[in-house]
C-alpha positions in Angstrom: 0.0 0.0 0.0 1.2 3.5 -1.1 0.2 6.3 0.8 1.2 9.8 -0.4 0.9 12.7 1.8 0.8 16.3 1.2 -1.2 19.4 0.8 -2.0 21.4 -2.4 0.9 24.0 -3.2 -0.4 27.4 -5.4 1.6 28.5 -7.8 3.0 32.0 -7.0 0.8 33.9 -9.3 -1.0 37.4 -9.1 -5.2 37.4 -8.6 -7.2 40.5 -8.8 -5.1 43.6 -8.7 -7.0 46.3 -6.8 -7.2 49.7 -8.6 -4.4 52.2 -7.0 -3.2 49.7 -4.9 1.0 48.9 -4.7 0.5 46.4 -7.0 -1.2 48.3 -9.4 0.9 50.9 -9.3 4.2 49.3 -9.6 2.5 47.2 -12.9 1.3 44.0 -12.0 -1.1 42.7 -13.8 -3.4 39.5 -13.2 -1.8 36.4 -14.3 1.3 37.6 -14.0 4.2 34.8 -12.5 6.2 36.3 -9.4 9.8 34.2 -9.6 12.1 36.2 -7.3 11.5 38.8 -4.9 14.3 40.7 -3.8 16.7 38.3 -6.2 15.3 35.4 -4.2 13.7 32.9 -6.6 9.6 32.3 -5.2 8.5 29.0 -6.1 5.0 29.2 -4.9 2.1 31.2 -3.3 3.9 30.4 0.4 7.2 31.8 -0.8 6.3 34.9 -1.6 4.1 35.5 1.1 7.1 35.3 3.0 9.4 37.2 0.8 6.7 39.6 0.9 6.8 39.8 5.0 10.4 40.4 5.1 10.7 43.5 3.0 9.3 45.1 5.9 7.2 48.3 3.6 11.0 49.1 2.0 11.0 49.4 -1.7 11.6 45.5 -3.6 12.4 44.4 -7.0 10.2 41.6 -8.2 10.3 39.8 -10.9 7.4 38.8 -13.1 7.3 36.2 -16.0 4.2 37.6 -18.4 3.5 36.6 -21.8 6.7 34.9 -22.4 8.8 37.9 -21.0 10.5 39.0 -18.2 9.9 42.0 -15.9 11.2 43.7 -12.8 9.5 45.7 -10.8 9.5 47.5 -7.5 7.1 47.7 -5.8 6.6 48.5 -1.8 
């Protein structure tokens, strides 16, 4: 018997982007792919929650995979 435990893991990868909001203003867009935060690769949802808590409100590149391309950003 093979049991297989785990939880489901979401992919690091912008929702709804509130009007005038950070986000919005630094130029995310939904759909977009967070990889790094900071130059710290983000491999999913959890990771960049936490890269997220540890810029502490500073200014933080991030970078976005969108329609095949490659963005930074900063965004605080």
């Amino acid at each position: 018997m093979l049991m297989i435990l785990g939880r489901p893991v979401l992919p690091a990868v912008v929702g709804r982007v509130t009007p005038e909001s950070p986000a919005a203003e630094a130029g995310l867009q939904t759909g977009d792919h967070v990889s790094a935060i900071g130059g710290h690769g983000v491999a999913n949802w959890e990771d960049l929650a936490r890269a997220v808590a540890s810029t502490e409100g500073r200014p933080t590149e991030v970078t976005i995979e969108r329609g095949g391309g490659v963005l930074t950003v900063s965004l605080t």
